[in-house]
MIMAR-86999 format. One record per residue: x, y, z of N, C-alpha, C, O in turn; residue in three letters. Coordinates in steps of 0.05 Angstrom, whole numbers, plus 5000, padded with zeros to 4 digits. Each point is the difference from the previous one (the first is absolute). Example, Ala and Ser with C-alpha at 12.3 -4.5 7.8 and 13.67 -1.06 7.14 Angstrom:
// MIMAR-86999
526448865156498250245000501850245000502150005013ALA497250214973501650245001498550225014501050225004SER
END
This chain:
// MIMAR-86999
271758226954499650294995499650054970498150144992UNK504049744988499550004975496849954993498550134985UNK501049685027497049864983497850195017497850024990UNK502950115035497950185005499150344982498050154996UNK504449845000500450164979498350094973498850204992UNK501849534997499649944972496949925003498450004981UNK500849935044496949944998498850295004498150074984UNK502750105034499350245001500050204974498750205001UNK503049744972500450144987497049974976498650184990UNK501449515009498549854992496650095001498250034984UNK502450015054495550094998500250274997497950124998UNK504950065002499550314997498849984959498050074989UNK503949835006499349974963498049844998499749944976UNK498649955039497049884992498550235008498150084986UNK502750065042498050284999500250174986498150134992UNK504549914999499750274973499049894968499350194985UNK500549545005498049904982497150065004498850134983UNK500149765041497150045012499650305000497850074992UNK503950125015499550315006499550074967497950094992UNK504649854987499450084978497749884981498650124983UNK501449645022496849994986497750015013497949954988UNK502050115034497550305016499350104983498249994984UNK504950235024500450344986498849984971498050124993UNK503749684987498949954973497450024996499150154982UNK499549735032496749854991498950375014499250184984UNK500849855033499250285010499450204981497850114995UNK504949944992500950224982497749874971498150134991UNK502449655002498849984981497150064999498950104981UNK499249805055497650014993499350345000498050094989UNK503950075026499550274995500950114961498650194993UNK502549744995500150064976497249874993498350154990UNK501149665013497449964978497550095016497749974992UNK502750135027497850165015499650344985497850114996UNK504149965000500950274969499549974985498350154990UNK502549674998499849944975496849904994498950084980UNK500149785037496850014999498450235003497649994997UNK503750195009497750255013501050154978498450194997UNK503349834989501550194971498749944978499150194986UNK500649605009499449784980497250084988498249905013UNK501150234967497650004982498149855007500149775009UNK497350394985497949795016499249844983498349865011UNK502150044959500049844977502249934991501550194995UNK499549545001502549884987499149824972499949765006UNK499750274975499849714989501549725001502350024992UNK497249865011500249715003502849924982499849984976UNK503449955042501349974980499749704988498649825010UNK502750174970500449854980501049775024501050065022UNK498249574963501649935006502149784991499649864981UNK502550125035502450014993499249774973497849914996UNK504350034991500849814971500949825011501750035018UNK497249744974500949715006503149994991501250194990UNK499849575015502550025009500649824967498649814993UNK503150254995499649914970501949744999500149884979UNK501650005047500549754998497649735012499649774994UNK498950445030498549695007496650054987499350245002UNK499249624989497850054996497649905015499349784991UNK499050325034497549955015499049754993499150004977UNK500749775037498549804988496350055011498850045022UNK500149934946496550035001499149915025500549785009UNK498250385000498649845024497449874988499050114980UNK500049725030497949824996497450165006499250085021UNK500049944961496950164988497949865015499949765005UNK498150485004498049845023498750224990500950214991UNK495149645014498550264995497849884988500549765001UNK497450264990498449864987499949994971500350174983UNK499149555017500549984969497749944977499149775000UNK500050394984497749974983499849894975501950084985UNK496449755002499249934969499250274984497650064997UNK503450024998500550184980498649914965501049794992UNK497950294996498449954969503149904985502150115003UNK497349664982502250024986500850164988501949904989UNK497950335003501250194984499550255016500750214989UNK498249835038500150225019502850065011502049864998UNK497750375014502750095015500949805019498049925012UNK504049974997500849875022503050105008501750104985UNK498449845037502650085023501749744995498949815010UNK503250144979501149824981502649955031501849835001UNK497450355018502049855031498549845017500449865020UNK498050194968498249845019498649664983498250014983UNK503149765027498449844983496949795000499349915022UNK499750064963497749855003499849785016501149804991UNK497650195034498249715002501749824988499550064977UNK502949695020499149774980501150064974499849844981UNK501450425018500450064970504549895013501149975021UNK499550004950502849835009502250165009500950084978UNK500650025039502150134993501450074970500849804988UNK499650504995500949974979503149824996501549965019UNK498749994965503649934996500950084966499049984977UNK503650115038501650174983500149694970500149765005UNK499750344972501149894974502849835009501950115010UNK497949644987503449865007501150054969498950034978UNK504149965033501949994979498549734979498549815005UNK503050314964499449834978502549835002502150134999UNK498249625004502649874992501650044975498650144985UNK503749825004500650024975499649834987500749785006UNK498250284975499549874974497049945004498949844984UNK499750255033496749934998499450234980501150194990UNK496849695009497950114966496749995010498749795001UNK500350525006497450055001498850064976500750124980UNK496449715027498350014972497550165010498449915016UNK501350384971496550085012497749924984500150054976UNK497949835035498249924977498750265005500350165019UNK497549854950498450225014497349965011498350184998UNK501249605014498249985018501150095038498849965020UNK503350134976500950195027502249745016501450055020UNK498649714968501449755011502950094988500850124980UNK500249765040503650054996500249585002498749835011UNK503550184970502249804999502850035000501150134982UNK500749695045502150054995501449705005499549855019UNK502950134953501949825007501850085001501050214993UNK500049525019503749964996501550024982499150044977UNK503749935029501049974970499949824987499850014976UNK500349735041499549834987497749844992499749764994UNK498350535006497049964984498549835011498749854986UNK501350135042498349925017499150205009501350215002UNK495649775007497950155017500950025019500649805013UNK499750494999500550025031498050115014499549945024UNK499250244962498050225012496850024989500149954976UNK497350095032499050014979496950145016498449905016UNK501750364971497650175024497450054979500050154981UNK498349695027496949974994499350334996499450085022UNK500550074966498050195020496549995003498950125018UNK499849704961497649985006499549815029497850065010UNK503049815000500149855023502250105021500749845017UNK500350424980502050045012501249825009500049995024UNK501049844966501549765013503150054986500650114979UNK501449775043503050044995499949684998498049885009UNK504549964977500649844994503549925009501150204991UNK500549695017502750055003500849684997499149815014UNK502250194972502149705006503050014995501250084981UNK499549845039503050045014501849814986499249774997UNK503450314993501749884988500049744993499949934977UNK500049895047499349755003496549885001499349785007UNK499350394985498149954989497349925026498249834999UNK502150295014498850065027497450264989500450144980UNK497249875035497950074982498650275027499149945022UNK501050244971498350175023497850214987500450134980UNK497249885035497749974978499050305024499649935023UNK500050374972499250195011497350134988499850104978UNK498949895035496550144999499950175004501650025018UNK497450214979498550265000496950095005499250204989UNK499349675027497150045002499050274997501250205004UNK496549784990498450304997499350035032500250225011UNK499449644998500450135039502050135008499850215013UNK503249664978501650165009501549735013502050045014UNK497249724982501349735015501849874985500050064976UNK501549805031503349964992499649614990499249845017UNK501150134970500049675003503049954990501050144982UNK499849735028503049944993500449595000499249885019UNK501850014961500249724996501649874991500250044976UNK501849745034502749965004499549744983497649974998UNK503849854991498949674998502250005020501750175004UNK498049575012500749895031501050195022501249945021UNK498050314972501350185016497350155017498049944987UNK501350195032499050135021497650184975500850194987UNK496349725011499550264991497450175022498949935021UNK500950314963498550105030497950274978500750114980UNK496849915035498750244992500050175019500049965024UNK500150304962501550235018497450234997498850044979UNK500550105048497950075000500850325020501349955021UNK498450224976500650295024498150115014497950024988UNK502250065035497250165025502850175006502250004989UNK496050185038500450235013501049795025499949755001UNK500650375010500850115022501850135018502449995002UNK494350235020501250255011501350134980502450065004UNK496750004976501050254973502149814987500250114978UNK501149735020501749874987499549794993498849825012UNK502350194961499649664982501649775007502450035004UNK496649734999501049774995499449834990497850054990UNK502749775006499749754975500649755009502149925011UNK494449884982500749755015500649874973499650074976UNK501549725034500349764973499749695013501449905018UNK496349964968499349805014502649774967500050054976UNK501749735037500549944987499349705002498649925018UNK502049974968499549674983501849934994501350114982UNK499749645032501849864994500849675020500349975025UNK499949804951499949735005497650065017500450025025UNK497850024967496849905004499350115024498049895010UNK503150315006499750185022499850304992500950084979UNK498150065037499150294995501750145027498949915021UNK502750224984499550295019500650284997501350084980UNK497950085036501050264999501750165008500550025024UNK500950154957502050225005499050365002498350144988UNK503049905026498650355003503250134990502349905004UNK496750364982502250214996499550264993498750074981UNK502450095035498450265008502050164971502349944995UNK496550234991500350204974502050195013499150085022UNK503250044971500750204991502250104985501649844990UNK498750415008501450154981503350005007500850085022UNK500949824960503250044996500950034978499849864980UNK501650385024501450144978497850064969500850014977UNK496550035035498650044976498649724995497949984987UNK503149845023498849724983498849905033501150015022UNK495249864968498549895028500249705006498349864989UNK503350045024501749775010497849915026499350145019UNK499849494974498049815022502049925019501449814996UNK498750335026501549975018498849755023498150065015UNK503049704986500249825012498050045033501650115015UNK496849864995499050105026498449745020497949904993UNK503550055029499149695010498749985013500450115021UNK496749704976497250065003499549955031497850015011UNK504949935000499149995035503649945006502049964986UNK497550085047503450025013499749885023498450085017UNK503549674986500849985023500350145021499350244999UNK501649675023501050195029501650114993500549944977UNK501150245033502150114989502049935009502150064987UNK498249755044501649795001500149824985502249904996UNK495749994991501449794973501349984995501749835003UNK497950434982503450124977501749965005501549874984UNK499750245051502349985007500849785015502249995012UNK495749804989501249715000500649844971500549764998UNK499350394986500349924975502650174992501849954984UNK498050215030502750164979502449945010502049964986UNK498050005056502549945014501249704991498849854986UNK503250125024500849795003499749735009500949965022UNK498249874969499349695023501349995019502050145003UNK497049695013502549935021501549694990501749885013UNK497750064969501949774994499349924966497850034989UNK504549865000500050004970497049754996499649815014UNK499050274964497949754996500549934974500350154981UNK499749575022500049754975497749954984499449765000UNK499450384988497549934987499949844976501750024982UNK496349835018499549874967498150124992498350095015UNK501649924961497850254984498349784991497850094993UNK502549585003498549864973500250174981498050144998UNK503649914988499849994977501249744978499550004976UNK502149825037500649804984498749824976501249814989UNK497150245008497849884982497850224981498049974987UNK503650235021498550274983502450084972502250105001UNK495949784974501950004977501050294997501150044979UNK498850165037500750264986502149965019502150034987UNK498349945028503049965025502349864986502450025004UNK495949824979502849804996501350114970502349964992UNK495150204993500250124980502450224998501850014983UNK497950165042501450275007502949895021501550175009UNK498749634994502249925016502650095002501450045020UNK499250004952502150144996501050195002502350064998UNK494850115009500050285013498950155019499850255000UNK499549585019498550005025501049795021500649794988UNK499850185040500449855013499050155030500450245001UNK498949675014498650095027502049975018501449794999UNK499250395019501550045013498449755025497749955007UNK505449925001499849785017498750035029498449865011UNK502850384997499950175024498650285000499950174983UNK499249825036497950414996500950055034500549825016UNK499650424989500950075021497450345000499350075022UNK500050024965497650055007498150014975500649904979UNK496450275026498449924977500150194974498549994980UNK503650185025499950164974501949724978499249934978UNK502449995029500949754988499149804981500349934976UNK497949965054497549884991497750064980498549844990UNK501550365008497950204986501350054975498650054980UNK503549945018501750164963499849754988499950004975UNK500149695040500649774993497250014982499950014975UNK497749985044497449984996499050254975498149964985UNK503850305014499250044978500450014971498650084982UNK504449795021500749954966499149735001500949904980UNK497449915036499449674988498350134991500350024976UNK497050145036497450124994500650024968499249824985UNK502450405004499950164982501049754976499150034978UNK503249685030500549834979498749854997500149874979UNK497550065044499049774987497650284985500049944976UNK498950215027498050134985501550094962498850064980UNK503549925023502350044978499349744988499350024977UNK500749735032500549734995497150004977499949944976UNK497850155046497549894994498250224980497649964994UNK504250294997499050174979501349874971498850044979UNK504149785022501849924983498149804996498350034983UNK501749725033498549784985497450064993499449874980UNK499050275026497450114986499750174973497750064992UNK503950005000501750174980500049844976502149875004UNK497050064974499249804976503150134989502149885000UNK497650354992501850084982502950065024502350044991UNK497549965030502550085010502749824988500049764995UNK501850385003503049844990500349875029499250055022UNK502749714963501349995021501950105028502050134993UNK497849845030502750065015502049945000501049855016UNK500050244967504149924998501450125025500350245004UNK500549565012501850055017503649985004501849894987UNK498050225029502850115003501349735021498449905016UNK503850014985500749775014501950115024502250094994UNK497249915026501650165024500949875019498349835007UNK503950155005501849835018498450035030499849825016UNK499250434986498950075023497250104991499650064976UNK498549965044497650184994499750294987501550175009UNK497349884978501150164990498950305012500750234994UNK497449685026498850225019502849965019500649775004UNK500650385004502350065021498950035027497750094999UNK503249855026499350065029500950314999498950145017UNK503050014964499850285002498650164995499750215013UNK498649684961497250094989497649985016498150165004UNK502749545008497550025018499450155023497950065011UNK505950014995499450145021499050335004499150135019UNK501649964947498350245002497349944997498750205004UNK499649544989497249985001499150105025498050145003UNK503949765019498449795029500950395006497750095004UNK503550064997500850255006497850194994499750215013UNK498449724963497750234989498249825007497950044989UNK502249735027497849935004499650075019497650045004UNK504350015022500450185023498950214996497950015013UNK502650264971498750094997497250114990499350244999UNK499649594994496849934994498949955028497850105007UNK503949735011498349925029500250205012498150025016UNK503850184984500250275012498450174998499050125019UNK500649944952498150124991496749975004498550194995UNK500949615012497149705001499650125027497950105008UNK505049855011499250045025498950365009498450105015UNK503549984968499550385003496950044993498550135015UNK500749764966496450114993498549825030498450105016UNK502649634984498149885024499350195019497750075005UNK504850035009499750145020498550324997498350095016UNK502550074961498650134990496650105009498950205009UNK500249444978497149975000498350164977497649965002UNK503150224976499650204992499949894971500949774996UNK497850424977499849804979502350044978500350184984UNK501149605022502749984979500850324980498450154990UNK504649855011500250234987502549884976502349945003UNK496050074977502049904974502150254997501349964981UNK499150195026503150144996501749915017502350095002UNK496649705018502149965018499849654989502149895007UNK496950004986500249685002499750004966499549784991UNK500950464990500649874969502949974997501749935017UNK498650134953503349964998501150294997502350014990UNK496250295019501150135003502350055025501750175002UNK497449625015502150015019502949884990502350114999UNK497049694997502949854990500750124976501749874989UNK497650344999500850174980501450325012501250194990UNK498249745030501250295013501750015024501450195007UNK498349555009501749935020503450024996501349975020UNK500350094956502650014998501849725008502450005005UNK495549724995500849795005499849784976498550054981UNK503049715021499649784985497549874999499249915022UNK498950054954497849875010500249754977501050054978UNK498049695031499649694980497450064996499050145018UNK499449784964497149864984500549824987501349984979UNK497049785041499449724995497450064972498250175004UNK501949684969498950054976497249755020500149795013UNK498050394978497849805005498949824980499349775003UNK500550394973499149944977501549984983502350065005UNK496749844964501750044986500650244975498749954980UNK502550225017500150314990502450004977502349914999UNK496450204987502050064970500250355008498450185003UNK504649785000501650264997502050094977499749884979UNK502350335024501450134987502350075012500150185016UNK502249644975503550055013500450174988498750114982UNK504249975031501850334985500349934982501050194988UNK498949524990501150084976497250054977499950054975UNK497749905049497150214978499749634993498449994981UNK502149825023499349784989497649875020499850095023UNK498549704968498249945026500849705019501649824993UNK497250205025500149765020498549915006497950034987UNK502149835031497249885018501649905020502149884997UNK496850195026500049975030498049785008497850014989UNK502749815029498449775004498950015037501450055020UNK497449934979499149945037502449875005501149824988UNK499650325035501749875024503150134988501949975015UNK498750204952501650165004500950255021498450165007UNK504149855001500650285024501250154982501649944982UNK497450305024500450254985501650185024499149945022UNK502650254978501650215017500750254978500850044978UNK497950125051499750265000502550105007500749985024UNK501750184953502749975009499450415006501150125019UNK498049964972499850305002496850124995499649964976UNK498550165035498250204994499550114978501850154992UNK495649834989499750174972499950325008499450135020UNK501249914959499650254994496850175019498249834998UNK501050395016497350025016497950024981497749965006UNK503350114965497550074978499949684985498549954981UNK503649835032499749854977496049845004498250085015UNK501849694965498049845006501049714992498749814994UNK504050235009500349664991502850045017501150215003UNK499649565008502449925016502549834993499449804987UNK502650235017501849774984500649835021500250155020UNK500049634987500349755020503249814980500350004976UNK501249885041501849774989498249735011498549955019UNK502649894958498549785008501349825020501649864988UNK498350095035501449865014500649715000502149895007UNK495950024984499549674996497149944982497950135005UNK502349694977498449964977500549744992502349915003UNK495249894981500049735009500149894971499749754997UNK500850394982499849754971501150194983499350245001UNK502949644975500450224979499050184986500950204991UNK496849695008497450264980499850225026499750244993UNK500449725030499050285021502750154993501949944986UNK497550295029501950265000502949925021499949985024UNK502350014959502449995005500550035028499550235008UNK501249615011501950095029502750254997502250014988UNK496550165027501950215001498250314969500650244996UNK497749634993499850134988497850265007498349945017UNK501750244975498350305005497250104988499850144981UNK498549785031497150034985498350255020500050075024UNK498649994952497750345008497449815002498649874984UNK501350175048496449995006498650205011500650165018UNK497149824969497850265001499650015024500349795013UNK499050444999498750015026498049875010499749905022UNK498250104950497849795008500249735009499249905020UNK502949924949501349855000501649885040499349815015UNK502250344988501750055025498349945027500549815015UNK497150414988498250005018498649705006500149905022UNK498949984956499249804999501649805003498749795000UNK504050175003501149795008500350075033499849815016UNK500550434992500750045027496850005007499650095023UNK498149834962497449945018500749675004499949895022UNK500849964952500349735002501449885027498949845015UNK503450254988501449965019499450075031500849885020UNK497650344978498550065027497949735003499949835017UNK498450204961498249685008499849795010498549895016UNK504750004962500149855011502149905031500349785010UNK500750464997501150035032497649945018499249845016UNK500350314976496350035018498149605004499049865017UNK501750134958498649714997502449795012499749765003UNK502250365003502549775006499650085035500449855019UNK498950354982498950045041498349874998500649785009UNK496850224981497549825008500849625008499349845018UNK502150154962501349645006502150045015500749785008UNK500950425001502150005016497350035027500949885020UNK496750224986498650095024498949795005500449925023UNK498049924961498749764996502449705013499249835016UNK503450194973501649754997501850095037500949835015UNK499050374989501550025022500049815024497849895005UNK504150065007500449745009499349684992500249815015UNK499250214961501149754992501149944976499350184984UNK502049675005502649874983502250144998501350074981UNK499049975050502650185015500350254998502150105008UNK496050064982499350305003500350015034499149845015UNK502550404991499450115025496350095004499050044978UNK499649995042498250105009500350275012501650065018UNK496650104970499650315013499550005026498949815012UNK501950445002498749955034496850104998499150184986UNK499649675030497449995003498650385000497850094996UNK505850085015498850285000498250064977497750074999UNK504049894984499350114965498449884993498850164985UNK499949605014498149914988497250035001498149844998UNK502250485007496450154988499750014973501450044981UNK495349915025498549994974501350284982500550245005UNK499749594969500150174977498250294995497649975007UNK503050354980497550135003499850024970502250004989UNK496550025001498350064969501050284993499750135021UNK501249994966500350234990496750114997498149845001UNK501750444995498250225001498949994977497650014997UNK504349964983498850064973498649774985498750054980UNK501549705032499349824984496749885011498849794998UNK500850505014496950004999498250094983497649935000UNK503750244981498550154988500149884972498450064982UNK503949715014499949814971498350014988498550165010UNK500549764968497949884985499849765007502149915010UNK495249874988499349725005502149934978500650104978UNK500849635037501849804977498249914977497649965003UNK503950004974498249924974500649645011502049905010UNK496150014983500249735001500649754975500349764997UNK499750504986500349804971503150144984500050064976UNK502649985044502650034993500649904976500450104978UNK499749615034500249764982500150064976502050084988UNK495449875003498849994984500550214978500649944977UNK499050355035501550194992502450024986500750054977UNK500449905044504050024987499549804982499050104980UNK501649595017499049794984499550144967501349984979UNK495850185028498750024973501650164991500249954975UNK501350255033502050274990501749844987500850104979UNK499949695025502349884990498849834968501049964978UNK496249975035499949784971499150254978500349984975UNK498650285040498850214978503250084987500150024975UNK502650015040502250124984501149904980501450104983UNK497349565023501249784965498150124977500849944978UNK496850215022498750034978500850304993500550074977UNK499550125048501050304991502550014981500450134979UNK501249665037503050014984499149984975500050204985UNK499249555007498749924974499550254975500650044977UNK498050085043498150164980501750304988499750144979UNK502549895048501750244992501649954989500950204988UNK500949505009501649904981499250004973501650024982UNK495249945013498749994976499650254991500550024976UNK498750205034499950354987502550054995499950124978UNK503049865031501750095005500949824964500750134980UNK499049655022501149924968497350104980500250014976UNK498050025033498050134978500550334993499650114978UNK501049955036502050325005501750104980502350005008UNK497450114960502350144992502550165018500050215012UNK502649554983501550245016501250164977499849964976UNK502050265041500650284980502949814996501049855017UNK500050214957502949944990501750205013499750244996UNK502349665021502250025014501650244971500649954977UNK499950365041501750134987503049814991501449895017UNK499350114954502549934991502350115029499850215013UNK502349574989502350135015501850154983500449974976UNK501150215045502650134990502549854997501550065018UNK499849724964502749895011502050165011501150214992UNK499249655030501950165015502349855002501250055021UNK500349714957502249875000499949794999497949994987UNK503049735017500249785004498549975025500050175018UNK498449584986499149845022501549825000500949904979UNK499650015049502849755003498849845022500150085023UNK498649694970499149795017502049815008500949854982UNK500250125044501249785010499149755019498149985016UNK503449914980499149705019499850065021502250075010UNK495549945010500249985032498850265005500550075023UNK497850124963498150234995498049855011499149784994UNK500250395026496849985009498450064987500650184984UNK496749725016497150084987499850314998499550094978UNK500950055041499050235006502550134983499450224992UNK502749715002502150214991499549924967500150194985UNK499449565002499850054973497950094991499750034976UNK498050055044497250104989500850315003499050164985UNK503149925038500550335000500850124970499850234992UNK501449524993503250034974497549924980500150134979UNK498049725022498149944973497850035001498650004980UNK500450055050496250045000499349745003501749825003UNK495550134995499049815007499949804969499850094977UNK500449625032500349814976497349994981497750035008UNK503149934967497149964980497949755013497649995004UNK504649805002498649765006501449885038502250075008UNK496349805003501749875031499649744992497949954990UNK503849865013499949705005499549935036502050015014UNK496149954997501049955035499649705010497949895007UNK505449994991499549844997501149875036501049785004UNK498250485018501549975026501850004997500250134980UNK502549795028502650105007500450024979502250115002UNK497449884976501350014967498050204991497749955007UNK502650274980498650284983501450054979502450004998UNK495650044983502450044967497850324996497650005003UNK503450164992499650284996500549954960502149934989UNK496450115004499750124962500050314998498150145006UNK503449914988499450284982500549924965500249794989UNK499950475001499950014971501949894994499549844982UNK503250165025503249964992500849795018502249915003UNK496250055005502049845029498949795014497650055004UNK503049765003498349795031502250005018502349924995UNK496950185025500949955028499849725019497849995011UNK503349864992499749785028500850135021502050144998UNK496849845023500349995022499349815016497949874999UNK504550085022498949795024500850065023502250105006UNK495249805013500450175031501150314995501950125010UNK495849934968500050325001502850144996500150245007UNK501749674984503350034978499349914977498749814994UNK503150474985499949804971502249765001502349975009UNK496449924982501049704995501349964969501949844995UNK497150284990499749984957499450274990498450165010UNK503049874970499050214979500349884973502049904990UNK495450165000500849834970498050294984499750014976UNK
END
């Protein structure tokens, strides 16, 4: 009787909810039935509301047609050219670098320790860059609007932009160890700055994916051969292949930090001037199975993502597959370093990041920023950027490692699609294995250049004579005499001062001795030794 009760009480109070939001909705549509017939037969248009001043709208990606404009005509500066490069923001100056303007419109900039770091042509618009360790990257500017970019042993590629369906993208045919192919990356706009968003020129089934992303049905033992590949035995100390894979995102994080060391290996030995690799001596690998396991975790999500456009069918949408996602998701994200990149830690001093460094994303920038701070999770030789330590990468910068890493996932499916069922790879079920479809856009490309090669190549032998010639104006150059200083007290040099802290206390030296691990700094009053970058002497 109780429970008949309480059930009866139960559907009476579900009918008097139902009765009252009747009655509610009733009453209301008769008020705005008044209120419409009261109501002035002209309103102007209110205002609307103010953005919300903690979160800020991320740009949506600009579509529309895009025109050559006169060089000095009006142009729509959101909209970008055909082929013309994404702009990028000015990077931080390290401390203690020293820009020189010639006045032929050429910039020079060194280090402190009066080495060349930077060095921008402007009659050839050509950029010049060599990286701490003496790594050489050689950037073109064509009057088309085409990109040549040139690595010594590293990936180089000419970069070229079309339409399509109202939106830009950008092929880049690259060159590298005596092979050519192509990458596609569709243009757009974040946070003000136009970012080559990664876009994959055809897709599997969309079961693929998710025979790639689930689980095997049983652990597989693979051998990679690599035993006889000098960059394996080189990096040993900080790489080791997991014995067992239990599925292919695994398999795949394995496949993409070897990718990225032996291409690390083979930009270092091609490198005349590169320093040596001083390494670090480690009991264990110094890549962790915890590290790796946030690889094999974002590599998951890349197959997720791979699989979401497959099914799609539709043409890639870079606000969803750039790094604005993992910039706004409120989650942890890793970046595997593809290349090798000179940055800037919190203490304003510089680094270098090497292929096959992991970088973690411990918190979200700022929504206006354009540069990101990452900890370094794992890093392979003393000259790179400190483990554990905190470095700002540009968005551009950023983007482009999260294209690298998409690539080469993508290229680690083709040999995972190709190798399936044999050297103990599980086999896909016969469901999934439909033909591949071509993406939409990579019809409308430009014809591949056939002379890459040759191209990148010459960019490189033309940057030994540019350098030349801007090192030679720059000492033919009256410079202006340095305003007298104010003394502001004693300077107090001690033993075990970094480079960068006695150039903050004295400026840059009259004279450099570089004699590799050993540097003697001259000023007027003083010689400095330093070794392994500590003073060592003061005389």
């Amino acid at each position: 009787m109780i429970m008949s009760s309480i059930r009866k009480e139960r559907c009476v109070r579900f009918l008097a909810g139902i009765l009252i939001v009747w009655v509610s909705v009733f009453l209301s549509a008769q008020n705005n039935n008044k209120t419409s017939k009261t109501a002035p037969a002209a309103q102007p248009p209110s205002k609307p509301a103010a953005p919300s001043p903690v979160s800020t709208p991320r740009i949506a990606p600009q579509k529309g047609p895009i025109t050559n404009d006169p060089p000095h005509g009006p142009r729509d500066f959101k909209q970008p050219r055909p082929g013309n490069p994404p702009p990028r923001p000015e990077p931080p100056i390290p401390k203690g670098s020293i820009q020189i303007q010639l006045k032929t419109g050429s910039t020079l900039q060194k280090r402190s320790n009066g080495k060349v770091s930077d060095i921008h042509d402007a009659e050839r618009s050509m950029d010049i860059h060599h990286s701490i360790t003496g790594r050489t990257r050689v950037t073109v500017e064509r009057p088309d609007h085409s990109r040549i970019v040139a690595q010594r042993g590293a990936p180089g590629y000419v970069q070229r932009g079309y339409m399509h369906n109202g939106h830009a993208y950008v092929q880049r045919i690259y060159s590298y160890n005596g092979r050519s192919y192509t990458r596609f990356y569709s243009v757009y706009q974040y946070r003000g700055i136009y970012l080559n968003v990664y876009a994959p020129a055809f897709y599997y089934a969309p079961g693929f994916y998710g025979w790639a992303d689930n689980p095997w049905y049983a652990l597989v033992n693979y051998s990679w051969g690599w035993a006889g590949s000098p960059w394996f035995g080189y990096y040993s100390y900080y790489f080791v292949p997991s014995p067992f894979y239990s599925s292919a995102s695994f398999w795949l994080s394995d496949y993409l930090i070897s990718s990225d060391l032996s291409t690390d290996y083979q930009e270092q030995q091609a490198s005349p001037d590169a320093s040596a690799d001083v390494r670090t001596t480690y009991v264990s690998p110094a890549l962790t199975p915890a590290v790796k396991e946030m690889i094999a975790s974002e590599v998951r999500s890349q197959l997720v993502l791979e699989n979401q456009e497959a099914a799609r069918n539709q043409d890639p949408d870079p606000e969803s597959s750039g790094i604005g996602r993992p910039l706004s998701d409120s989650k942890t994200h890793v970046f595997v370093v593809g290349s090798s990149l000179d940055v800037i830690d919190s203490s304003g001093a510089e680094c270098e990041l090497g292929a096959g460094d992991v970088l973690n994303m411990v918190s979200p920038a700022a929504p206006d920023a354009t540069s990101v701070n990452l900890v370094v999770l794992s890093s392979k030789a003393s000259h790179e950027c400190a483990k554990s330590a905190t470095v700002a990468i540009t968005l551009s910068d950023l983007q482009e490692m999260h294209n690298q890493m998409r690539e080469t996932i993508d290229q680690g499916l083709q040999e995972l699609q190709t190798k399936q069922g044999q050297d103990g790879l599980p086999a896909a079920p016969p469901s999934i294995k439909a033909a591949q479809t071509n993406s939409a856009f990579t019809r409308d490309a430009p014809s591949p250049d056939p002379n890459v090669a040759a191209e990148v190549n010459r960019q490189l032998t033309d940057a030994s004579q540019v350098e030349k010639e801007v090192l030679a104006q720059a000492q033919q150059e009256p410079r202006p005499t340095p305003a007298p200083l104010t003394p502001i007290g004693p300077v107090t040099i001690q033993l075990g001062q970094t480079v960068d802290e006695v150039t903050a206390s004295l400026g840059s030296p009259l004279t450099v001795i570089d004699l590799n691990s050993k540097k003697i700094f001259k000023y007027k009053d003083m010689k400095i030794t330093f070794k392994d970058g500590k003073v060592a002497d003061v005389e």
